[in-house]
DRENNUVO-454292 format. One record per residue (C-alpha): residue number from 1; x, y, z. Coordinates in nm, 2 decimals, padded with zeros to 4 digits. Example, Ala and Ser with C-alpha at 12.3 -4.5 7.8 and 13.67 -1.06 7.14 Angstrom:
  resi       X       Y       Z
     1   01.23  -00.45   00.78
     2   01.37  -00.11   00.71
//
This chain:
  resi       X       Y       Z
     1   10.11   06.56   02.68
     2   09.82   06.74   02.88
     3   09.96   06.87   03.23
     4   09.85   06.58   03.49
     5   09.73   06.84   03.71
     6   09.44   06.98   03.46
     7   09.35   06.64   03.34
     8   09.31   06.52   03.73
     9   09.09   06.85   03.83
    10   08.88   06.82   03.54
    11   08.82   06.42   03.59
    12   08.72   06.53   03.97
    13   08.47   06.84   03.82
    14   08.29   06.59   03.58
    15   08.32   06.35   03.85
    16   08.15   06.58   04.10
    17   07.88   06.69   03.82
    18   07.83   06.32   03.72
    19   07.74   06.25   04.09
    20   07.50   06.49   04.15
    21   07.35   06.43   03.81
    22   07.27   06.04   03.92
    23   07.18   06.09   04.28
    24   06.90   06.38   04.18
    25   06.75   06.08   03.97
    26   06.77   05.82   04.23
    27   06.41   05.74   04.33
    28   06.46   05.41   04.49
    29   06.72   05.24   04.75
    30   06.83   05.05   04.46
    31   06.94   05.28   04.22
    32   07.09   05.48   04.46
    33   07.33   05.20   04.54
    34   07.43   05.16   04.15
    35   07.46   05.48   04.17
    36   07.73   05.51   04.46
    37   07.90   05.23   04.33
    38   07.97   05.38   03.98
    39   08.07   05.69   04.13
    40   08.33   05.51   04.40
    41   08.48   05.33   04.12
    42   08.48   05.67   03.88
    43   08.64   05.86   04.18
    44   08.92   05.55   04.26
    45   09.01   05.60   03.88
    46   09.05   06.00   03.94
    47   09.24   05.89   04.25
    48   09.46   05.66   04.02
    49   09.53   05.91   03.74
    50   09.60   06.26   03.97
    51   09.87   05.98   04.11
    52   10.06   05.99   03.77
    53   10.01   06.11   03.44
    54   09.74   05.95   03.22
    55   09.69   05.87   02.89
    56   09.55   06.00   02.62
    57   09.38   05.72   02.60
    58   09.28   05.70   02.98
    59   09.14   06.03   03.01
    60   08.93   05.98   02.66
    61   08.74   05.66   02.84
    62   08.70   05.81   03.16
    63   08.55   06.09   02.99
    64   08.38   05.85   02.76
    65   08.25   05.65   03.11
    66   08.14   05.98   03.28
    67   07.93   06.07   02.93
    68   07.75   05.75   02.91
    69   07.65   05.74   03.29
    70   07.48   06.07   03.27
    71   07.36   05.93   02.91
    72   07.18   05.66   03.14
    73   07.05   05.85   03.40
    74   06.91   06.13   03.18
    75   06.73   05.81   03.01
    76   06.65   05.64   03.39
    77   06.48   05.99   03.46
    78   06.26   06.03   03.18
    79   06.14   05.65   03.26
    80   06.04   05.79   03.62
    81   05.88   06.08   03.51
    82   05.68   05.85   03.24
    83   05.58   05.66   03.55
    84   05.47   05.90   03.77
    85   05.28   06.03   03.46
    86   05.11   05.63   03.45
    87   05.04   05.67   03.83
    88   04.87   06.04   03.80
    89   04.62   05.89   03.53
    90   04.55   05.57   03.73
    91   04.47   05.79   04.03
    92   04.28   06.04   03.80
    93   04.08   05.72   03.72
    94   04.06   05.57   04.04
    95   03.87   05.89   04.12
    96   03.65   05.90   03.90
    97   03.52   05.53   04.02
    98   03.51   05.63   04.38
    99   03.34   05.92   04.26
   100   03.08   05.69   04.08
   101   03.06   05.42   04.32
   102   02.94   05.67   04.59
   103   02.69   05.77   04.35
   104   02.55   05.42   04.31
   105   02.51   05.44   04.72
   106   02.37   05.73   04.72
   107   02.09   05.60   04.49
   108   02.06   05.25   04.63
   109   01.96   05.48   04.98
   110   01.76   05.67   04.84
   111   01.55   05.33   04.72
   112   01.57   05.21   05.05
   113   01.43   05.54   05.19
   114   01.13   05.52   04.89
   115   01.07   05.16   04.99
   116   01.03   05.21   05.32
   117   00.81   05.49   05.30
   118   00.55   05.27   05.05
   119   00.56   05.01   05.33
   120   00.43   05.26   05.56
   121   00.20   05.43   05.33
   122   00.03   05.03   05.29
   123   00.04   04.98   05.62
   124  -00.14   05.26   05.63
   125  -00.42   05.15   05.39
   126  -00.46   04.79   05.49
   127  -00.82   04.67   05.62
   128  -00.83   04.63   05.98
   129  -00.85   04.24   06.11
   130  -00.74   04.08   06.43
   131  -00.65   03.75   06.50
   132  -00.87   03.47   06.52
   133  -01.13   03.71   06.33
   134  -01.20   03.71   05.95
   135  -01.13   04.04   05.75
   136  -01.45   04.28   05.67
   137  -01.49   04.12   05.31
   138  -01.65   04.47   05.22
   139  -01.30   04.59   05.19
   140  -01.15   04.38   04.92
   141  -01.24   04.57   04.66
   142  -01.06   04.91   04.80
   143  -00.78   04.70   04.89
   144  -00.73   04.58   04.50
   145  -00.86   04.90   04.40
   146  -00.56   05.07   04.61
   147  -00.28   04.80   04.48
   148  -00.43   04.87   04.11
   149  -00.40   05.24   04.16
   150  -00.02   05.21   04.28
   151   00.04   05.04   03.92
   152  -00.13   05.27   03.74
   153   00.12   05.48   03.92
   154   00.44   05.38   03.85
   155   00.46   05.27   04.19
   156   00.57   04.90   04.12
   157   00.74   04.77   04.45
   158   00.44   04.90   04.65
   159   00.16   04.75   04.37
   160   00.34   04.43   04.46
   161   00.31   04.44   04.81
   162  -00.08   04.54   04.77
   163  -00.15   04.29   04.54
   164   00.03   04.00   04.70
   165  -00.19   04.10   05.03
   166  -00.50   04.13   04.84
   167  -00.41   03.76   04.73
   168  -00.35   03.61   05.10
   169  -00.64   03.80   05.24
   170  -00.92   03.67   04.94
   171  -00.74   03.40   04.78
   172  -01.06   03.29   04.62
   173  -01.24   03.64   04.50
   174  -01.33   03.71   04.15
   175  -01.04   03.96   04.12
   176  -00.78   03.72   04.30
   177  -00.66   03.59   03.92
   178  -00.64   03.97   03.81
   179  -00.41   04.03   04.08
   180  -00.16   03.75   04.07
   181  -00.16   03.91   03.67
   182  -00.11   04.24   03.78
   183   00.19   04.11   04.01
   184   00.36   03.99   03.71
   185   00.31   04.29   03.50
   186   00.45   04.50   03.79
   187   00.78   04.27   03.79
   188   00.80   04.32   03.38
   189   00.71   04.70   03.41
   190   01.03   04.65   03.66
   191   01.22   04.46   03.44
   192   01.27   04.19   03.67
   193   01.19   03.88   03.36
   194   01.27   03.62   03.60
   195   01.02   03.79   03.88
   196   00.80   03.81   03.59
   197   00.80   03.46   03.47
   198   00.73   03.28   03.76
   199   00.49   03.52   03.84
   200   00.35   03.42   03.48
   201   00.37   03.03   03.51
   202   00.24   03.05   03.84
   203  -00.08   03.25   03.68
   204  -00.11   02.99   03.40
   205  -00.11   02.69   03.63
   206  -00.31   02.82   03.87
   207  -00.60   03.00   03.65
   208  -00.58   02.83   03.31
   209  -00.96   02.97   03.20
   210  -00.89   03.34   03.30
   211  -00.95   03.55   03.05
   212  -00.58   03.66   03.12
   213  -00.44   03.38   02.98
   214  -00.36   03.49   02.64
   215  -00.19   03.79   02.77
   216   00.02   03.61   03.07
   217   00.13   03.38   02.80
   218   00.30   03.69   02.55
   219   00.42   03.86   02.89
   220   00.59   03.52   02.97
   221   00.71   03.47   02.61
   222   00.84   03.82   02.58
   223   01.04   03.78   02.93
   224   01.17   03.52   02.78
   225   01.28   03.71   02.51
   226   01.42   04.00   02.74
   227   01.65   03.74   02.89
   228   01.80   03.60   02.58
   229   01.59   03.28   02.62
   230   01.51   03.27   02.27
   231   01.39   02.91   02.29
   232   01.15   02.91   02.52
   233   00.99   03.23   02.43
   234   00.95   03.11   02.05
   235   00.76   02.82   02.19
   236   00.55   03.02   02.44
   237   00.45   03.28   02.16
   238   00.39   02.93   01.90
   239   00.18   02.83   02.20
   240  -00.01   03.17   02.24
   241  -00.10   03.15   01.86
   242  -00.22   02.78   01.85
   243  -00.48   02.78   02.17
   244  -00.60   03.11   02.09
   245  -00.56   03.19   01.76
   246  -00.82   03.45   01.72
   247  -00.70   03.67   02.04
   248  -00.53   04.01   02.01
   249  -00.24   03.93   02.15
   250  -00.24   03.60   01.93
   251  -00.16   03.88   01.63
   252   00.12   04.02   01.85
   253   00.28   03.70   01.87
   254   00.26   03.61   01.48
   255   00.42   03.99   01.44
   256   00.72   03.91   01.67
   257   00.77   03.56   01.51
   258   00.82   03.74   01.23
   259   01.09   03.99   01.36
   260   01.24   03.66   01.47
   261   01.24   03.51   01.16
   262   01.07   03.18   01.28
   263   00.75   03.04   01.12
   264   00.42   02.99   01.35
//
């Protein structure tokens, strides 16, 4: 028979170790109430058996009670340290998004800031006129010749802007057909395909004998292209190579019919 005494002060030490095992795991309100509940009734059982002399029996499930509870919280701690690990890495990557979303800012003001500057620099250039009084027609050609320049450039947005004016100012010059053409090349050079094939159609509809036809129509086609719309520009190129056969850009089209696989 083991001596009541020793039995009853070692239940109370693994007791005591037991509890501060689970309540230096206890992250949450809820386990720490399981917690104090499997202690109180671990501690009553003490109580009971430092009343009278256990069992062998008795003190080898107690034991075998006070083993698995520290069993489960060693297990319940390594689940809260694999979640803190989850919540590092999902801040680590929350970072990094911030991080790139304040680069994307940065850049969109730093288009805003070259826009507005090309705004001032046409400003700048624009003929002089008044109201009621018809622009110096002398000046059409620098103003085209300016917007032209601005493409030649890189300088899409502002080429745009040039042209577009050059277009309300002299709708009906000799260069008013380049410069709807030149508008839609600046949306392709931009990759703007939708931009670009209005810009396009509009051309086609409104100049249908320009000598620019044959290359508005591959632009078109190839926007087309660029936007999935395989469809429309297969008929567009079929199109460029029927009305004008014998044009440069006729050969182009045959060339990317092929890559397509479609017959002309």
């Amino acid at each position: 028979m083991v001596p009541r005494s020793s039995i009853a002060s070692s239940a109370v030490v693994k007791s005591g170790l037991v509890a501060a095992l689970l309540l230096i795991g206890c992250s949450s309100s809820g386990q720490l109430e399981s917690v104090q509940t499997q202690l109180e009734d671990l501690q009553a059982q003490v109580v009971e058996l430092s009343g009278r002399t256990p069992t062998r029996g008795e003190v080898s499930d107690l034991e075998t009670r006070l083993s698995g509870e520290s069993e489960r919280q060693i297990r319940s701690e390594a689940d809260i340290l694999t979640e803190i690990r989850g919540l590092g890495e999902k801040l680590v990557e929350l970072e990094a998004q911030l991080r790139d979303s304040s680069y994307q800012i940065a850049r969109l003001s730093d288009q805003v800031e070259e826009t507005r500057v090309e705004i001032k620099a046409l400003a700048a250039v624009r003929p002089a006129s008044t109201e009621g009084r018809p622009i110096d027609i002398s000046d059409h050609e620098t103003l085209y010749q300016t917007a032209y320049g601005d493409f030649k450039r890189d300088k899409y947005r502002l080429a745009i802007l040039g042209f577009r004016e050059y277009m309300d100012a002299f709708p009906t010059s000799e260069l008013a057909d380049n410069a709807l053409y030149w508008t839609g090349e600046s949306y392709y050079a931009q990759r703007l395909f939708s931009q670009a094939i209005d810009t396009f159609s509009d051309f086609l509809v409104r100049y249908p004998v320009s000598e620019k036809v044959a290359s508005a129509l591959l632009r078109s086609a190839l926007s087309h292209l660029e936007r999935g719309d395989r469809e429309d520009g297969v008929r567009q190129l079929r199109e460029l190579v029927k009305e004008l056969p014998s044009s440069a850009e006729a050969g182009v089209a045959r060339q990317q019919l092929a890559e397509l696989e479609v017959r002309d």
